[in-house]
ZAMARGU-4260 file (C-alpha; in steps of 0.2 Angstrom, whole numbers, plus 5000, padded with zeros to 4 digits):
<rodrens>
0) 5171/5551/5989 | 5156/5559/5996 | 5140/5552/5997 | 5123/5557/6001 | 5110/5550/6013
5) 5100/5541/6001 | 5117/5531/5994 | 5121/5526/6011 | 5103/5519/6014 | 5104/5511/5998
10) 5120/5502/6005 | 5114/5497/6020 | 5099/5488/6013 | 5112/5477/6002 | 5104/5486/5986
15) 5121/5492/5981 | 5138/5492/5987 | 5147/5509/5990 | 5163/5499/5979 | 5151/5501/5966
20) 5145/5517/5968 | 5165/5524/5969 | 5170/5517/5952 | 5153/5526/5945 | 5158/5541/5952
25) 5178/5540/5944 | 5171/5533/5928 | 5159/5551/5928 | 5175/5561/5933 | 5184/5554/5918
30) 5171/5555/5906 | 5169/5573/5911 | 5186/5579/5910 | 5190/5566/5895 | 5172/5579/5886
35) 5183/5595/5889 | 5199/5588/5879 | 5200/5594/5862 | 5213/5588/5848 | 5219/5598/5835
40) 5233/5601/5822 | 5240/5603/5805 | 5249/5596/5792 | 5260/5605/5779 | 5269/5601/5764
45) 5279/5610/5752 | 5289/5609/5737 | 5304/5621/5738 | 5313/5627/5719 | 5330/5633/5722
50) 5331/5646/5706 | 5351/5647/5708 | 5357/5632/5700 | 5374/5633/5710 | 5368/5631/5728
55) 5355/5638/5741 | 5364/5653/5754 | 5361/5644/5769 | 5348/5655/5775 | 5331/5650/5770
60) 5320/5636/5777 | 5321/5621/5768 | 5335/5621/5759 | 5339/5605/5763 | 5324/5599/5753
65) 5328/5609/5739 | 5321/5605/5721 | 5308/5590/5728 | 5292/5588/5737 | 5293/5586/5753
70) 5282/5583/5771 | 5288/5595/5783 | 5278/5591/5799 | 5262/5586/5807 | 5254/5594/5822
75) 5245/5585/5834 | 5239/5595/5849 | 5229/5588/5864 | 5222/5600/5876 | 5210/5607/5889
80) 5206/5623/5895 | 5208/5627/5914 | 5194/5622/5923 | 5181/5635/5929 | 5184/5643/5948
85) 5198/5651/5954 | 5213/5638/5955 | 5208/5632/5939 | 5220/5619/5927 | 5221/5614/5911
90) 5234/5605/5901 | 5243/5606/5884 | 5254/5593/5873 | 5258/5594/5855 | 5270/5582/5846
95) 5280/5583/5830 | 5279/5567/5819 | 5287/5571/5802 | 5306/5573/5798 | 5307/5593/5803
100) 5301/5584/5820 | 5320/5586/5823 | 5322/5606/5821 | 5315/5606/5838 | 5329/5602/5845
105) 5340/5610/5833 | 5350/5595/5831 | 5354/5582/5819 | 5347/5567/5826 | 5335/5562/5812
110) 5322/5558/5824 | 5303/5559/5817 | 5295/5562/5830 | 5298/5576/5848 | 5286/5583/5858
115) 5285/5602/5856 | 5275/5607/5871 | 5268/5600/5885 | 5264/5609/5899 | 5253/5611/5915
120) 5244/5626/5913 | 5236/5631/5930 | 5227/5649/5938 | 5232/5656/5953 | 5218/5668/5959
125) 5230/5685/5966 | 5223/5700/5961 | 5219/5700/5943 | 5223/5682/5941 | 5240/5675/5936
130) 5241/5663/5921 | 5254/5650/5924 | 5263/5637/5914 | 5274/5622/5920 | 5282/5612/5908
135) 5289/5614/5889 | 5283/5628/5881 | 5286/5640/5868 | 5296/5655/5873 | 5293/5672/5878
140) 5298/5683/5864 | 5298/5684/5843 | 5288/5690/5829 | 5284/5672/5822 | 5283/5655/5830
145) 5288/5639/5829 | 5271/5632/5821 | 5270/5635/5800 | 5251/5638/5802 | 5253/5653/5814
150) 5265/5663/5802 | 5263/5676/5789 | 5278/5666/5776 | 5283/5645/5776 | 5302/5653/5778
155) 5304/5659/5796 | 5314/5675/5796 | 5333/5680/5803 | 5327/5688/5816 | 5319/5670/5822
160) 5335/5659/5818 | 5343/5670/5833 | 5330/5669/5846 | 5325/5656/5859 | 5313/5643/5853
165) 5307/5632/5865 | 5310/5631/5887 | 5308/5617/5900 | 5303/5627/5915 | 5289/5639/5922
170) 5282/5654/5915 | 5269/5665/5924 | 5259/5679/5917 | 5249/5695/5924 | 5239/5707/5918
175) 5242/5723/5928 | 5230/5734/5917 | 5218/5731/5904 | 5234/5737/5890 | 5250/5728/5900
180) 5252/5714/5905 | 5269/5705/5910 | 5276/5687/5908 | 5292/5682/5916 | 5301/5665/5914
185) 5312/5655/5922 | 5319/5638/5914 | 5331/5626/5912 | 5340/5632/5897 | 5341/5648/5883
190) 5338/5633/5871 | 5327/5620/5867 | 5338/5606/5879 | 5325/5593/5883 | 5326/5594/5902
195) 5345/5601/5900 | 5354/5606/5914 | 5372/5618/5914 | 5388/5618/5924 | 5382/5625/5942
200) 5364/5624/5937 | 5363/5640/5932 | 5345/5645/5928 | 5339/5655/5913 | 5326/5669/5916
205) 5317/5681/5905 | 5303/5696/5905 | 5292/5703/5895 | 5281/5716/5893 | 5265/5715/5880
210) 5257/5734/5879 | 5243/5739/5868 | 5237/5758/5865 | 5222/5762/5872 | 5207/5771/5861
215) 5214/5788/5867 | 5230/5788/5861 | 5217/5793/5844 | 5227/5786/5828 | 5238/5775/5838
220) 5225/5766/5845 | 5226/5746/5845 | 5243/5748/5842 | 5254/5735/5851 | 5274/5736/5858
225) 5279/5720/5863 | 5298/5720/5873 | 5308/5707/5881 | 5324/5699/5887 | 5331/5682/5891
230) 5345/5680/5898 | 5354/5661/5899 | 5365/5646/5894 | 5363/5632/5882 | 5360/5615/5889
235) 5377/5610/5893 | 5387/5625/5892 | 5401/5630/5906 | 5406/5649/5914 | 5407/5660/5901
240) 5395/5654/5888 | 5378/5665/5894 | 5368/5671/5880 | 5356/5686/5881 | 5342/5690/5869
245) 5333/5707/5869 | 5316/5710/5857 | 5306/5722/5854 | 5290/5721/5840 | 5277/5731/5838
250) 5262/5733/5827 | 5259/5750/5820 | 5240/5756/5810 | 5243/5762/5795 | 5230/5775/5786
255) 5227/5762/5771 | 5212/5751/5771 | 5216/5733/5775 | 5235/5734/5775 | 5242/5733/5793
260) 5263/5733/5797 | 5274/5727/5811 | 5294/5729/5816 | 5304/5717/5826 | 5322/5722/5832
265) 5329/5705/5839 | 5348/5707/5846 | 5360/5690/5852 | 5375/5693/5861 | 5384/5679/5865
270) 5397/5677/5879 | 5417/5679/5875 | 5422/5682/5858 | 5408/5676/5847 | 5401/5692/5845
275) 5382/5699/5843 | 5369/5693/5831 | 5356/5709/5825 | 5340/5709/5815 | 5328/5722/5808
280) 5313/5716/5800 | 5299/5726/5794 | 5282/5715/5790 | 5267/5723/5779 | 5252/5710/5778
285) 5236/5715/5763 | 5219/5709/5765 | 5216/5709/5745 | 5202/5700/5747 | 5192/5686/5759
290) 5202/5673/5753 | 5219/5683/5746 | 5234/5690/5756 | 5248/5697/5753 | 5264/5697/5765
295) 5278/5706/5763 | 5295/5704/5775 | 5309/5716/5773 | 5325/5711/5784 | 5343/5718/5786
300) 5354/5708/5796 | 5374/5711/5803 | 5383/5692/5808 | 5390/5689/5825 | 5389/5669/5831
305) 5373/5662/5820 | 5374/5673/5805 | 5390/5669/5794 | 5389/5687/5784 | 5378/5702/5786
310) 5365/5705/5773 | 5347/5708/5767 | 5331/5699/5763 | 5315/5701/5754 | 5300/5686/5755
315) 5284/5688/5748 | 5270/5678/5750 | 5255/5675/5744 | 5242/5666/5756 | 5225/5660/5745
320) 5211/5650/5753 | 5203/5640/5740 | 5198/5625/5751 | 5190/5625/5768 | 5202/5624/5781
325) 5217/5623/5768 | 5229/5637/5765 | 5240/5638/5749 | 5253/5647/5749 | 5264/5654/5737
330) 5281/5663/5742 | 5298/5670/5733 | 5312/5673/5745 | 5329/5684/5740 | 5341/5685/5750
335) 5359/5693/5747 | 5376/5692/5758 | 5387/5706/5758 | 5401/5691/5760 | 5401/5675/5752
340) 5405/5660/5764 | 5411/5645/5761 | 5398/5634/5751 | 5388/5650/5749 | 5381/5660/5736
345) 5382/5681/5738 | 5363/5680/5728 | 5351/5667/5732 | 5333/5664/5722 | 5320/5651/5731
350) 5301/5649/5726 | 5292/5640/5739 | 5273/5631/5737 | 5267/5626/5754 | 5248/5619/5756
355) 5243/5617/5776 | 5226/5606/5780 | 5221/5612/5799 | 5208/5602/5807
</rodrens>
């Protein structure tokens, strides 16, 4: 505590106490970082028809709650932004609540309620600045995330059922230029493990690489290449069980007003014999209107580990803002397997109606 002269003359004349003066001063503190904390979120609900009478195929969102309403999550996201001067900090923490609070984890527990991040985040003032996070965070590399507000389509895509989700750990990024910058990671676990741990404590670590074409590269320019790798264990596996993950996305302009495209490659190769996991998806997004878009994902997909049978994928959506801070969405989703597995269909038909309120 630090007081001025005219505080400690106060004092001495038995006007106030410097006790007093103390719990003003942390009151103060409190308020004013307490003014800087913002909360945000979401909350979604769909109804999800599966057209196939005889079962879904296993691959898209939700099939669990197939032919019924249902609430799939809601977001609630405390923050603050790192505060001004050079060793700046902030923090970060958003929870689940709702019963897909469990496909955090990835498990089965039936739980209703995870946190999804919570970390640290902190500014370490060398050379351009480096952006760090400490804590659970989401990972380093993908096309889509974790959040249903943040994507393009309600069903996530292959491509994201074989990457990394979530770490506990650190993750510190750089921007070397004004169009790269660089991210590397270092965590607990590949998955999503709350504070998991693996036989001899092995680490998983991970890089990426975020570029962006300057305005000379003519027709190219704003384009963006995103590439990265992870390289580590599930919580809990032994010797033998490392699992890498390479990415590489990039957004490309197109010569047609209001359409934009992407690609994401996203290759698993798992330890010992259970084989590689690879995706290609194409994504194609049209601004039809202020309040109309149009998505369209392509994806082709050869099985290793997480995916039972190599086939392909169409969604389209259709994204319509009627409501302030609502977003409808309407989305059909075909997929076909080259092999039919056990409980699976080789053609599966699904028609999704999601609605998200973000406030």
């Amino acid at each position: 505590m630090k007081n001025n002269k005219w505080t400690v003359g106060l004092a001495a004349a038995g006007l106030i106490s410097l006790a007093s003066v103390a719990q003003a001063q942390d009151a103060n503190s409190v308020q004013t970082k307490l003014a800087t904390t913002s909360l945000s979120g979401y909350v979604s609900t769909t109804y999800h028809w599966n057209v196939d009478s005889d079962g879904p195929t296993g691959y898209s969102v939700g099939d669990a709650n197939n032919d019924r309403f249902a609430l799939d999550v809601i977001s609630l996201t405390l923050a603050s932004p790192k505060s001004a001067g050079d060793w700046g900090a902030g923090y970060n923490v958003q929870m689940w609540l709702g019963p897909n609070a469990d496909n955090i984890l990835g498990d089965d527990s039936d739980g209703e309620i995870a946190i999804k991040n919570a970390y640290v985040s902190l500014n370490a003032p060398v050379g351009n600045g480096i952006d760090i996070k400490l804590g659970r965070f989401d990972t380093i590399l993908g096309m889509e995330s974790m959040d249903y507000n943040l994507n393009p389509h309600f069903s996530h895509s292959w491509g994201y059922a074989i990457e990394p989700t979530l770490h506990d750990g650190l993750s510190a990024s750089y921007q070397l230029t004004d169009n790269v910058g660089v991210t590397v990671l270092l965590a607990n676990t590949i998955d999503a493990t709350s504070n998991g741990k693996t036989t001899g404590d092995r680490k998983t670590y991970g890089l990426a690489l975020n570029m962006t074409a300057p305005d000379s590269m003519g027709a190219l320019s704003g384009a963006t290449l995103d590439v990265a790798y992870i390289n580590g264990r599930p919580g809990g596996a032994v010797s033998g069980q490392a699992v890498q993950n390479i990415y590489v996305g990039a957004s490309i302009p197109v010569p047609v007003d209001k359409l934009s495209a992407g690609v994401a490659w996203d290759v698993r190769k798992a330890g010992g014999s259970d084989g590689t996991d690879s995706v290609l998806g194409l994504y194609l997004e049209y601004a039809a209107s202020d309040k109309l878009t149009l998505n369209l994902r392509g994806e082709r997909a050869n099985a290793g580990k997480v995916i039972a049978s190599d086939g392909w994928d169409a969604t389209l959506t259709a994204n319509y803002k009627l409501w302030d801070g609502v977003s409808t969405r309407l989305e059909y989703r075909l997929t076909h397997l080259d092999q039919v597995a056990t409980g699976q269909n080789r053609v599966n038909n699904s028609l999704f109606a999601n609605v998200i309120y973000e406030f």
